[in-house]
KELUMDREN-982295 format. One record per residue: residue number from 1; residue in one letter; z, x, y of N, C-alpha, C in turn. Coordinates in steps of 0.2 Angstrom, whole numbers, always signed. Last residue first. Example, Ala and Ser with C-alpha at 12.3 -4.5 7.8 and 13.67 -1.06 7.14 Angstrom:
// residues 2
seq,type,n_up,n_east,n_north,ca_up,ca_east,ca_north,c_up,c_east,c_north
2,S,+35,+64,-11,+36,+68,-5,+39,+64,+0
1,A,+39,+66,-28,+39,+62,-22,+39,+66,-16
// end
This chain:
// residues 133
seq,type,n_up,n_east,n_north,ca_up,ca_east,ca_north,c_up,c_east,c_north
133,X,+616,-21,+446,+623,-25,+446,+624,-26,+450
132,X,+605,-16,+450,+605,-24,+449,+611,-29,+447
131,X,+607,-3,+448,+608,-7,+455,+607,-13,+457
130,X,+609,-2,+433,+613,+1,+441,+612,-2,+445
129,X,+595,-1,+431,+598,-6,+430,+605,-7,+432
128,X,+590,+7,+440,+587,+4,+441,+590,+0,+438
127,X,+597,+18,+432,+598,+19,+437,+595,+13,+439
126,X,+588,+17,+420,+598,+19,+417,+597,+17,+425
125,X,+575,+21,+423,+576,+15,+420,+583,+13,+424
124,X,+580,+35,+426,+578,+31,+431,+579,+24,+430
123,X,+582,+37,+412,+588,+39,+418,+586,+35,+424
122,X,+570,+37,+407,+576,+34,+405,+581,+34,+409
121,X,+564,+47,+415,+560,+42,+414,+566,+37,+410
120,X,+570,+59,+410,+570,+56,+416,+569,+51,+417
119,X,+566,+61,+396,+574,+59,+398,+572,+57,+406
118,X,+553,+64,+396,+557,+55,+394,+564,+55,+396
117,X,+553,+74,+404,+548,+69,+407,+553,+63,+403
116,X,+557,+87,+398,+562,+85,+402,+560,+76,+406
115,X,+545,+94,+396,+549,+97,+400,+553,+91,+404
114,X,+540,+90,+381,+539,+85,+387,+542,+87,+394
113,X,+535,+100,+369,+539,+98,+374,+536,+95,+380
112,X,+524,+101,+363,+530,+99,+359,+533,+100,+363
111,X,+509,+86,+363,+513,+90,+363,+520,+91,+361
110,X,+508,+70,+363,+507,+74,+363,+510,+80,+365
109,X,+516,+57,+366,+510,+58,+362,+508,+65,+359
108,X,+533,+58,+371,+527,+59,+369,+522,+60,+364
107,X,+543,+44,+370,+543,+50,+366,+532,+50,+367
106,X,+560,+36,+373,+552,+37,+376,+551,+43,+374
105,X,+572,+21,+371,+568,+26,+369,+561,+28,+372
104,X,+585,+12,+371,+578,+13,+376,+576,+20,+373
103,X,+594,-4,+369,+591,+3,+365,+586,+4,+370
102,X,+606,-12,+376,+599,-9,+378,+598,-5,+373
101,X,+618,-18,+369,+616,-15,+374,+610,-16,+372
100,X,+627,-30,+361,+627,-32,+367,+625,-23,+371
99,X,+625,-31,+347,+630,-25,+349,+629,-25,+356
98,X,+617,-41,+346,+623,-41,+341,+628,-36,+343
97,X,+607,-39,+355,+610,-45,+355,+619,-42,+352
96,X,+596,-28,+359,+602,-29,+354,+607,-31,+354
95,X,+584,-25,+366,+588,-28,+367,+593,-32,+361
94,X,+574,-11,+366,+578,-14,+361,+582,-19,+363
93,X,+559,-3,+374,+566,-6,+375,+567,-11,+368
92,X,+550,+9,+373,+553,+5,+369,+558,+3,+373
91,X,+537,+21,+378,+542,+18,+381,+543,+10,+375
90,X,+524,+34,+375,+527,+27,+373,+533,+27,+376
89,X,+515,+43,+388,+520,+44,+382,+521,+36,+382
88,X,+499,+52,+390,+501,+46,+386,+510,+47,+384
87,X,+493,+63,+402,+498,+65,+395,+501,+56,+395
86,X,+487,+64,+410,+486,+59,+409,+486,+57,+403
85,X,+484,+77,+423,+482,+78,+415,+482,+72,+411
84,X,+493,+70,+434,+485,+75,+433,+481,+74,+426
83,X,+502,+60,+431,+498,+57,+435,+490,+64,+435
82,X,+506,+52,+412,+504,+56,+418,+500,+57,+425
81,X,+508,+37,+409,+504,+41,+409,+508,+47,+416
80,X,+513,+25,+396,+517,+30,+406,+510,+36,+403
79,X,+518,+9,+390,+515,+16,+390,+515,+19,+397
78,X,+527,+1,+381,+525,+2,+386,+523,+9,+386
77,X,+537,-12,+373,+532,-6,+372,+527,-6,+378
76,X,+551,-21,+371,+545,-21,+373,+542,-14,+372
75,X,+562,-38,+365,+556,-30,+362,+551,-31,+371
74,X,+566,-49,+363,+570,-42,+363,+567,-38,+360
73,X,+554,-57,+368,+561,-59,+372,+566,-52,+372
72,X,+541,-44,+367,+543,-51,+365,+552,-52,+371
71,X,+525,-37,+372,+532,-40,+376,+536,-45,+371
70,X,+518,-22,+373,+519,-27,+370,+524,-29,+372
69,X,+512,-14,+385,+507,-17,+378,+510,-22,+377
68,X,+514,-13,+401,+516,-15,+397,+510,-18,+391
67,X,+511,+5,+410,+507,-1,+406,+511,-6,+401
66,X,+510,+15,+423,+513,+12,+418,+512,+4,+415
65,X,+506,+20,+433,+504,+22,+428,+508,+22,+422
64,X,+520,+14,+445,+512,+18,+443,+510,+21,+435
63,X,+530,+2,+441,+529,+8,+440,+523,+10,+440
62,X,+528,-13,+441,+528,-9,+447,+528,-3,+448
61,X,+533,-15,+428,+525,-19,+428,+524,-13,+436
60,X,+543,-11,+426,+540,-5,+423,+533,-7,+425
59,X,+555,-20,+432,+553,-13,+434,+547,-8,+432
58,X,+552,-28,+423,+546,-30,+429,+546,-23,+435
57,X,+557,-24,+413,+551,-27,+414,+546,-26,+419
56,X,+570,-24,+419,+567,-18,+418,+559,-19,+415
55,X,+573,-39,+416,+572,-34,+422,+569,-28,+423
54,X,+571,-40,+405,+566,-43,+407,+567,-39,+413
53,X,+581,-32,+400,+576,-30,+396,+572,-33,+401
52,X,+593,-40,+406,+592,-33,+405,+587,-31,+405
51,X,+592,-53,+397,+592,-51,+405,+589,-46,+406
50,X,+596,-44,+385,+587,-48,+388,+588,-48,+393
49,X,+609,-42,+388,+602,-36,+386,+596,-38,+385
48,X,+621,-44,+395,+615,-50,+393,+610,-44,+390
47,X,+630,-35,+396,+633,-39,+394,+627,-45,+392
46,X,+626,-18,+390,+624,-23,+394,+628,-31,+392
45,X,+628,-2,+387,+631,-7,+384,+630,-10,+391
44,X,+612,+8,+382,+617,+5,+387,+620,-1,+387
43,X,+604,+23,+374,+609,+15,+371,+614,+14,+377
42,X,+590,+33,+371,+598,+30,+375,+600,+24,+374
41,X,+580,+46,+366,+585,+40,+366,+591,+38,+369
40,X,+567,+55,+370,+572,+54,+369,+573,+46,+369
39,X,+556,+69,+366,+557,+62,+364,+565,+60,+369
38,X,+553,+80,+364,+547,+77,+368,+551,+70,+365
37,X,+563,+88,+361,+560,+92,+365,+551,+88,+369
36,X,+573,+82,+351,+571,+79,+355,+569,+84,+362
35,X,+560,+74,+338,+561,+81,+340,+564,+79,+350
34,X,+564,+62,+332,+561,+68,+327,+563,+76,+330
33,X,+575,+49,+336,+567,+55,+340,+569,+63,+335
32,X,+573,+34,+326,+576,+41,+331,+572,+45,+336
31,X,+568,+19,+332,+567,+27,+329,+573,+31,+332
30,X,+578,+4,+337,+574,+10,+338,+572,+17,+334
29,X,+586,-6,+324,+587,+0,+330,+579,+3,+330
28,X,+585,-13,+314,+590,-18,+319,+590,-12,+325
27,X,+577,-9,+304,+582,-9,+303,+589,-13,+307
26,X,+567,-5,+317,+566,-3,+311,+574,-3,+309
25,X,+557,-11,+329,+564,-10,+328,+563,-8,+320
24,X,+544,+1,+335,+547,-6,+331,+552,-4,+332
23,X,+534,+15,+330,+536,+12,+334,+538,+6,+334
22,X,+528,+25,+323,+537,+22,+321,+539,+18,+325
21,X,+518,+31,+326,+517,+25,+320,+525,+22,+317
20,X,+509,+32,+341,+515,+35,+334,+516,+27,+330
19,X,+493,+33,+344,+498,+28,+345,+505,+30,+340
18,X,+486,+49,+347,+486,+43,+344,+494,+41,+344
17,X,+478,+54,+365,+482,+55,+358,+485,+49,+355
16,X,+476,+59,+379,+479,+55,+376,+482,+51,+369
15,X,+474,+70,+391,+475,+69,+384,+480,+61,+384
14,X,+459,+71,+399,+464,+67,+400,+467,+67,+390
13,X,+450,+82,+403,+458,+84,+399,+462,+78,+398
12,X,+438,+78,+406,+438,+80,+399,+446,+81,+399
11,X,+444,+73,+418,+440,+67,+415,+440,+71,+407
10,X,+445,+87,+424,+451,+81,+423,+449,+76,+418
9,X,+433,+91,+426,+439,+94,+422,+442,+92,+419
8,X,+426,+83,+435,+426,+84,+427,+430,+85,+421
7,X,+433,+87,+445,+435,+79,+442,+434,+78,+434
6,X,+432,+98,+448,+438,+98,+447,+439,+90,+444
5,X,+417,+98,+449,+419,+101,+443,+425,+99,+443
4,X,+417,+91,+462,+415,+85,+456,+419,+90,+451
3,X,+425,+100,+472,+428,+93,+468,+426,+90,+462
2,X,+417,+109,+471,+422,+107,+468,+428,+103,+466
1,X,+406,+101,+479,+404,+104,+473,+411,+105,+469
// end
């Protein structure tokens, strides 16, 4: 019995929230982040950044509750849920040819802090492309 309540619970709290509307290269770069108490951004000086980009591809296809939407050769968009509550945040890679790094950007859906969840989440990336040197 409480488990079903505690599933209900869950099944009405999955927040998920609408798709931000900045998402794209816009001008040759990533958005900024508006606020960085639910967003951030990083830039890593890669000597291939597609390479790069498709590695951490396959990095994120293996990440639990993590979803790639869009994929081009120097774009990708990806979505990361939480694992209780099932909080949505977007994930961007930039592979920026011209200045030879990685743009990577992740900003939540919702709310106004992220306790520190997209910088992790970037750091990990950061560290998983670390080891494929």
């Amino acid at each position: 019995m409480v488990l079903t309540v505690f599933s209900i619970l869950l099944a009405l709290f999955h927040f998920v929230g609408p798709m931000p509307t900045d998402l794209g290269i816009h001008q040759g770069q990533l958005s900024s982040c508006e606020s960085p108490a639910h967003c951030a951004r990083l830039e890593w000086e890669r000597n291939d950044p597609i390479g790069s980009l498709k590695e951490l591809a396959e990095v994120i296809k293996q990440t639990p509750r993590s979803e790639i939407i869009e994929q081009q050769a120097d774009y990708l968009h990806a979505t990361a849920s939480s694992q209780i509550f099932g909080f949505v945040d977007d994930l961007e890679l930039y592979a920026d040819t011209e200045r030879s790094v990685l743009q990577a950007r992740s900003v939540s859906r919702l709310g106004e802090s992220d306790l520190g969840v997209n910088e992790q989440r970037l750091r990990s990336l950061q560290a998983a492309l670390s080891n494929q040197e």
